[in-house]
N, C-alpha and C positions, 0 to 999 in steps of 0.2 A: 525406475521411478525416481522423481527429484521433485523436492519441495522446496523452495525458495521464499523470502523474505523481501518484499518492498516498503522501504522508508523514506520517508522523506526528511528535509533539513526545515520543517515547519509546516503547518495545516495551510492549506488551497495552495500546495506546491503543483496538485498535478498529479499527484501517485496514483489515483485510479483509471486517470489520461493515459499516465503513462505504462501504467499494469493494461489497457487496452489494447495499446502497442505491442505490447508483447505478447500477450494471446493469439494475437492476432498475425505477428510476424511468424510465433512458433508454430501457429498450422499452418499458414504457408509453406514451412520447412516440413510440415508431415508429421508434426505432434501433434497427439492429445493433451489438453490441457483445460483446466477450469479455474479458477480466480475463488478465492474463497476472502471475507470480510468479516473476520470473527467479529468485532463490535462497530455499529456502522449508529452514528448522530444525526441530531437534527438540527434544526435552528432556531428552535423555542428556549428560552432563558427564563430557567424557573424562578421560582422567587419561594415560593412558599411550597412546605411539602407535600400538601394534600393536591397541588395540583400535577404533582409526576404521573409518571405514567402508568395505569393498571398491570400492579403486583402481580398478578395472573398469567401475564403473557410475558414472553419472551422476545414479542416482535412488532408490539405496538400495530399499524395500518401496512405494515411492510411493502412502504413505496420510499421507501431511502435512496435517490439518485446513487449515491455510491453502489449499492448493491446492483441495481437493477442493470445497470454500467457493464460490470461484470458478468451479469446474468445473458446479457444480450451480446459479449463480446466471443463467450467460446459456443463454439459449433453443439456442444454437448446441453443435453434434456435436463437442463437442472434448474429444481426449482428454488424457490428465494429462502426458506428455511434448509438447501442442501448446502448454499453459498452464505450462510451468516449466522451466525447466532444470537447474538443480541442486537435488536434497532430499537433508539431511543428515539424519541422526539425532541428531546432539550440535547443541550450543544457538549456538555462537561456531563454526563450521569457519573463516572467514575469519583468525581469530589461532590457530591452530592449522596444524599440516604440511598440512592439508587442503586450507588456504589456494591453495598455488599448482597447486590442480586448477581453478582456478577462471578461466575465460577471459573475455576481456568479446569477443572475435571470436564466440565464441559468442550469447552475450547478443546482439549485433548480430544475428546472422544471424536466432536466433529472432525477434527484434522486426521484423526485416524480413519473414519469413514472414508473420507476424499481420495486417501491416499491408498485405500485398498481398492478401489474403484476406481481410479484414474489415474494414468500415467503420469501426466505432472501436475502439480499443483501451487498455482503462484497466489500466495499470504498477502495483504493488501493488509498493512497498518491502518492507525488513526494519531493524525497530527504527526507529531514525531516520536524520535527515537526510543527516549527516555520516556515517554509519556505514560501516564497510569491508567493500568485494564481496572485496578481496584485499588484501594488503600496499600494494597501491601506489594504488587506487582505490578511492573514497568514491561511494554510491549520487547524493549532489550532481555530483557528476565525470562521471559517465556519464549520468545527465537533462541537465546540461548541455550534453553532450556531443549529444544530437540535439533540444537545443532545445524539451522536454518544456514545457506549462505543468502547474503543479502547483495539486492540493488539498492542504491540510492541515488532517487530523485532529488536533481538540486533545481527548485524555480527560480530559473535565472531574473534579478532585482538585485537593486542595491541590497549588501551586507550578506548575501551569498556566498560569497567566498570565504568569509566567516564560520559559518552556520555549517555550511559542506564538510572544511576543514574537522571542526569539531566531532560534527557526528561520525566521520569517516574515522576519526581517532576514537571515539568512546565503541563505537562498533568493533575497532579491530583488540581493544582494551579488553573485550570479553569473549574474545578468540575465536570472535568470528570472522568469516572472508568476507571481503568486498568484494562481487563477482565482476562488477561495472559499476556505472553509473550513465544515468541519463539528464540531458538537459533540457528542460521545457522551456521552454519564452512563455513566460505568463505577461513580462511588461513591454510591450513593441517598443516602448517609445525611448526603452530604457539607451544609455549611452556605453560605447564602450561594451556592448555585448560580444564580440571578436575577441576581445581582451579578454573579458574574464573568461570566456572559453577557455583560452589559449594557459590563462591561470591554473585554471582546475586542472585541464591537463597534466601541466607541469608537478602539481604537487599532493594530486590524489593517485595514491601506487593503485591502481585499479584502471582498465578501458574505459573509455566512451563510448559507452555502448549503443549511442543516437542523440539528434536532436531532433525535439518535436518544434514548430512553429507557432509564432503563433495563429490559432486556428478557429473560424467563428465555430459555435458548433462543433466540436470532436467527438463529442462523445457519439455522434451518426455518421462519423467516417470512417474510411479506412486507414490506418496508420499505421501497419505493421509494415511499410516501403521505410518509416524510419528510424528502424530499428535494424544500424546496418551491421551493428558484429552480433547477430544472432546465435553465431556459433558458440560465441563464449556461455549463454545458457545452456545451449545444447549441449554441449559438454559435458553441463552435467550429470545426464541422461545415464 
């Protein structure tokens, strides 16, 4: 059994593109595998607090593209409360009153579910590394917290190679592995895209573990062909 950890070096980098790739490459190789989205957003910007989302639930309308993403990329019967535990409708619930609905006893129990039930299980952050499950914990805090080894997704754009660098240091700061890294093209038009591949290479101690393209529509294809050191997951195993 192997749990892993995917982050990104910033929000609409790709991570759940790219956590699709990898479910999807891993059962090609003959793994079991499911995607799990402990806190999955939306893109409602509250303003005032009576208009959040009903205290009550835990999963608002549970059609969060991110989730569904995941739910439709592994071959396994699961359903949208076995892959997520909180879906907001607003963009930030973590710095908002919404904030302390937010348990990580929770988070533990699901990730212990998945993982007694399924051979691997790949973690699908939100935004990035450092970023807040609640006031008091950081999505770094809690991978840390069970020992996670981590992918990071770098969305190739200007100021990438920045953002890569850094998180790949603050990740291995709190003694975790960098297993790879993957590179999405979110900007076709960007310049110098060869280069800064050839950059990251050079100075993230970690594989390249794929490049995704840019691609109309991924989230309804197949994309586990680009994800070519597979093994390096698999390894884990």
């Amino acid at each position: 059994m192997s749990v892993f950890f995917v982050t990104g070096t910033d929000t609409s980098v790709g991570k759940t593109i790219a956590s699709r790739a990898i479910i999807q490459a891993m059962q090609t190789a003959g793994n079991q595998i499911v995607g799990y989205k402990p806190i999955a957003t939306g893109q409602d910007e509250p303003v005032y607090t009576d208009v959040l989302d009903d205290p009550e639930s835990d999963y608002g309308k549970e059609d969060n593209r991110d989730v569904l993403i995941l739910m439709n990329s592994t071959k396994e019967a699961v359903s949208y409360q076995d892959v997520n535990s909180y879906t907001f409708s607003h963009t930030a619930p973590m710095l908002t009153a919404e904030s302390v609905r937010i348990k990580q006893d929770k988070l533990d129990r699901d990730l212990a579910r998945l993982t007694a039930t399924y051979d691997n299980v790949l973690v699908e952050g939100s935004f990035g590394w450092l970023s807040l499950i609640n006031q008091d914990l950081t999505f770094g805090d809690w991978a840390a917290s069970h020992k996670m080894p981590v992918v990071l997704v770098v969305g190739i754009k200007e100021g990438c190679v920045n953002h890569a660098l850094l998180t790949a240091k603050a990740i291995e700061a709190m003694g975790l592995q960098v297993v790879g890294w993957i590179a999405n093209r979110i900007n076709p038009g960007l310049s110098h895209y060869a280069e800064i591949i050839d950059a990251l290479q050079h100075k993230i101690n970690a594989p390249l573990l794929g490049k995704i393209p840019y691609i109309h529509k991924p989230e309804s294809q197949e994309l586990g062909h680009f994800i070519t050191e597979v093994d390096k997951l698999t390894a884990l195993i």
